[in-house]
N, C-alpha and C positions, 0 to 999 in steps of 0.2 A: 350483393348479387351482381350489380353491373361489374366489376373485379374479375368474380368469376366468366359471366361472358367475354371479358376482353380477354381474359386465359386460355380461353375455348378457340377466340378467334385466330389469338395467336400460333397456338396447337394445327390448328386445322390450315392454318396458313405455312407451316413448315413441310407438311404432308404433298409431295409433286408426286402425280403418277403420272405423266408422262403423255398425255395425251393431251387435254385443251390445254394450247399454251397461252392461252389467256387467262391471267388471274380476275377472279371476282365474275365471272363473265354477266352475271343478270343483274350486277349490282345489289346484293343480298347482304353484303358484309356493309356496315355502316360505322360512324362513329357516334354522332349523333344523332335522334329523327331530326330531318327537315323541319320546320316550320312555318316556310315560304320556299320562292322560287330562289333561284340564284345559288343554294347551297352545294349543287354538282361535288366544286373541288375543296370544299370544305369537310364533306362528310361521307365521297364516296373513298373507301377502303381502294388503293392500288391505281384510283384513278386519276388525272386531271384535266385541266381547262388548258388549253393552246388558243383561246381568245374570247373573251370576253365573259356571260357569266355563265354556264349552260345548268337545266334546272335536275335538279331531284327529285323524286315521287316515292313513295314509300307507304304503305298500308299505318304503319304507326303514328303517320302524320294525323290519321285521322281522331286520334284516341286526345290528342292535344290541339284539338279542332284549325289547324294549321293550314294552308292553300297549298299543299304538296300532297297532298293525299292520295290514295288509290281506292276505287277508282275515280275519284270526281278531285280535281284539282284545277289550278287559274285557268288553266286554257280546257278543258272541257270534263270526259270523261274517258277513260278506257281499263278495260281489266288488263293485267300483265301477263304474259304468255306465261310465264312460270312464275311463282314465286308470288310476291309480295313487291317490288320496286323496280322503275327502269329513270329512266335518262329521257329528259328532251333538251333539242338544240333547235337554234335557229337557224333555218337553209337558206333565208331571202328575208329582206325587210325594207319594204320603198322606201322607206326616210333615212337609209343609212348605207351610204355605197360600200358593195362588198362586206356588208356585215354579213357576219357568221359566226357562227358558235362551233368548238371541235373539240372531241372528247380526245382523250390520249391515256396510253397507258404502257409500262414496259412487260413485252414477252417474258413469261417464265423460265424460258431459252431461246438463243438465238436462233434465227431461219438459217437452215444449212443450204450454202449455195447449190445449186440444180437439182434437189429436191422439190419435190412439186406438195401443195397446198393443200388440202380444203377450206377457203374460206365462208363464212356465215355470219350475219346480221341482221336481225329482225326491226323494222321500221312500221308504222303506222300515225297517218296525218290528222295532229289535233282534229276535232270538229267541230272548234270556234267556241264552243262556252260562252262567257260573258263575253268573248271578241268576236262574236260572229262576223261582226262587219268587217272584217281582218282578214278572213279566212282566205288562202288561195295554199297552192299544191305547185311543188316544182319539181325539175328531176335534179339527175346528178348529185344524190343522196350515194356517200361512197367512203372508202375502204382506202388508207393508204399507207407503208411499209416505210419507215424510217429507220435509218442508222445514227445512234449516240445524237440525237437531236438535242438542240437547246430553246425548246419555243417555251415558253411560258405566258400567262396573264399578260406581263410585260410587258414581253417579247414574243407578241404576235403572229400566228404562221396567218402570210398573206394569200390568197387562194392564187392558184400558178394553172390553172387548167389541166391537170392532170390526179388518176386517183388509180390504183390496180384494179381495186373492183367498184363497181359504182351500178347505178340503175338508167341506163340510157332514156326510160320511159317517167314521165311524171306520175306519180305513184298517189291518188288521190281518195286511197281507202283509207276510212277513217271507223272501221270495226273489227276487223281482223286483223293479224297481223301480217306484214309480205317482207316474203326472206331475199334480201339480196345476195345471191352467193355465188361462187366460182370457184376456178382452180387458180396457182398464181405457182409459178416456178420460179424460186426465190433467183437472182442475179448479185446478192451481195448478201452477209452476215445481218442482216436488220434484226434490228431487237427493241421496235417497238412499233404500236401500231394506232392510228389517227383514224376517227369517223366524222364524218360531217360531208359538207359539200367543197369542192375544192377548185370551184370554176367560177369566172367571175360575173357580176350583172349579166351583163351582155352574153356571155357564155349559158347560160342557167335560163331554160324556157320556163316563164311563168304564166300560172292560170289561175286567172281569180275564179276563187268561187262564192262571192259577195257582188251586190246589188252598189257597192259606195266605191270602187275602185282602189281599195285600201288593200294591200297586201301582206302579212305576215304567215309567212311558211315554217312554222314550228313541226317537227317529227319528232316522234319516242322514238326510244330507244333500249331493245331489250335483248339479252341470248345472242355471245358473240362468241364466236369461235372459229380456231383456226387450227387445224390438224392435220396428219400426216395421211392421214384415212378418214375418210366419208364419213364411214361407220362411228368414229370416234365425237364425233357430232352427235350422233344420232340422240342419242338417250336424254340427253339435257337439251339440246338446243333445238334439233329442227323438228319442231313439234308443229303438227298441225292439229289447228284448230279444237285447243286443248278443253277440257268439259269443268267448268269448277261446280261439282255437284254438291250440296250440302248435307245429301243425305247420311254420310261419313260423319263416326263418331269416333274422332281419335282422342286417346286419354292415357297416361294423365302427358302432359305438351308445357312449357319442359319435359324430357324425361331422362328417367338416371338412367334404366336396364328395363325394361318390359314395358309395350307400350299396348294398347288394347285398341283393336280396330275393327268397327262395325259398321254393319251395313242396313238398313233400315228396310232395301226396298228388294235389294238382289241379294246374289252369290257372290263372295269376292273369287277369283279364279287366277288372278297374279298379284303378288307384292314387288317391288322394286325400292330397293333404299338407293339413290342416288347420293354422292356428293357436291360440292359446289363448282368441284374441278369438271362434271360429265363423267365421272367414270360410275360405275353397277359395282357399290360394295357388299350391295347382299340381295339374292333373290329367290323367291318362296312360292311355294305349290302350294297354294292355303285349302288343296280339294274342296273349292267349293262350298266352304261357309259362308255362311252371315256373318261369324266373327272370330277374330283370329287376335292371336296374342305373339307379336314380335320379339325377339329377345334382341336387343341392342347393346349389352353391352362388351362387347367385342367393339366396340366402333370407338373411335377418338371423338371428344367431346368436339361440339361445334354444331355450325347448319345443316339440315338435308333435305332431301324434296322424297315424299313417299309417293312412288305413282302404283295405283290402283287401280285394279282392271277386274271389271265387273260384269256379269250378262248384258246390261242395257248402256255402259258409262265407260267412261276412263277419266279419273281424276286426280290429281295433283295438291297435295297437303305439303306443306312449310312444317319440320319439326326443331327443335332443340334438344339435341344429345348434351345431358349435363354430365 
């Protein structure tokens, strides 16, 4: 069975429609579950590490009682905007000048020069867990455009004070998530793109939020996206304040061709089959049942996110098209 999932993943990884040019964006595609922190560039599919070790989180850590879990892992708790896994990094750390953590990943396609952007990033600040006494919030959480870079684990990107898009504000929610975004009018071909903070101590306002003067600035990281059009974001990434309701009973998950979707408490009133890329490969007028019967098999085997919209909800299911 695992064989066939990585069949799926590779399938579903040839498929470019042309809109989020970020691959993998919510960190959904994995190779192994996490079991701890540190696994980032071990196990995130299209991603890596540009300095030191940044963590992984993943709903299936929980199943192998692992400290990467979703949602309660080492540094606290938080549900994931969409999906099942996100990313944390380190933005600040007193015992360690200029430490930082920075995700990295290459574009789908290159940025066409004087073409303008939409970028999006979803951040939200641990809330100390067993490190309470740790806890503080800083800004210049940001977004930054490289050409054919060579930074790795190794070879370190040092923070240089500058980022395209960034959060000028210390961002110290630690339940919702908060979207940093912008427009960026590309100036050169860059074909790949960096998250973290990119300015140094001294540059980087920090605020404790502990009683012990100890500071660690950990952010998740989840839903990244960068597109030609707003819109093209929309459906997967800038989601507000999404509803995980449980009243949904989807079945059978894997599924080959028909998947069966109920509702316990409402009317369903829209279906949306999403892929991993943000694009709508399928969408339905379920008139208003309790339960409705999807046919899938048209679709390429792999991940999808069912969003579900209800008289009272809108919710978000993780499925497997086998």
């Amino acid at each position: 069975m695992k064989n066939l999932f990585l069949f799926c993943f590779v399938i579903a990884s040839m498929t470019v429609f042309g809109q989020n040019l970020v691959p993998n964006p919510s960190f959904e595609e994995y190779i192994d579950c996490p079991f701890t922190t540190a696994e980032f560039e071990l196990q995130v599919v299209d991603w890596f590490s540009w300095s030191y070790s940044p963590d992984y989180f993943n709903s299936c850590s929980n199943d192998i009682d692992g400290f990467a879990g979703v949602p309660d892992n080492a540094w606290g708790s938080q549900e994931p905007l969409l999906g099942s896994a996100y990313a944390g990094v380190y933005n600040y750390v007193d015992n360690l000048e200029n430490g930082r953590e920075f995700i990295a990943t290459q574009l789908i396609s290159a940025l066409e020069i004087g073409e303008t952007y939409s970028v999006i990033f979803h951040i939200s600040l641990f809330d100390g867990g067993p490190k309470l006494d740790f806890l503080c919030a800083t800004n210049h959480m940001g977004l930054r455009f490289f050409k054919n870079p060579d930074f790795s684990m190794d070879q370190p990107l040092i923070p240089d004070n500058f980022a395209h898009i960034e959060s000028l504000d210390i961002i110290e929610e630690t339940e919702e998530w908060v979207a940093i975004q912008g427009t960026f009018t590309a100036d050169d071909d860059y074909n790949w793109l960096c998250i973290g903070n990119f300015y140094s101590d001294e540059n980087t306002e920090v605020l404790p939020l502990n009683n012990m003067g100890n500071c660690w600035s950990i952010y998740y990281v989840d839903n990244v996206c960068v597109a030609s059009e707003t819109q093209d974001c929309d459906e997967l990434l800038n989601v507000q304040n999404p509803s995980f309701q449980k009243s949904h009973n989807v079945y059978p998950n894997p599924v080959i061709d028909k998947i069966e979707i109920e509702d316990s408490e409402s009317l369903i009133s829209s279906i949306k089959v999403i892929n991993l890329e943000g694009k709508c490969v399928l969408e339905l007028d379920p008139s208003r049942k309790a339960l409705h019967q999807v046919d899938l098999s048209s679709l390429e085997c792999g991940f999808y996110f069912l969003f579900i919209q209800t008289e009272i909800s809108n919710s978000t299911i993780k499925i497997l098209k086998l």
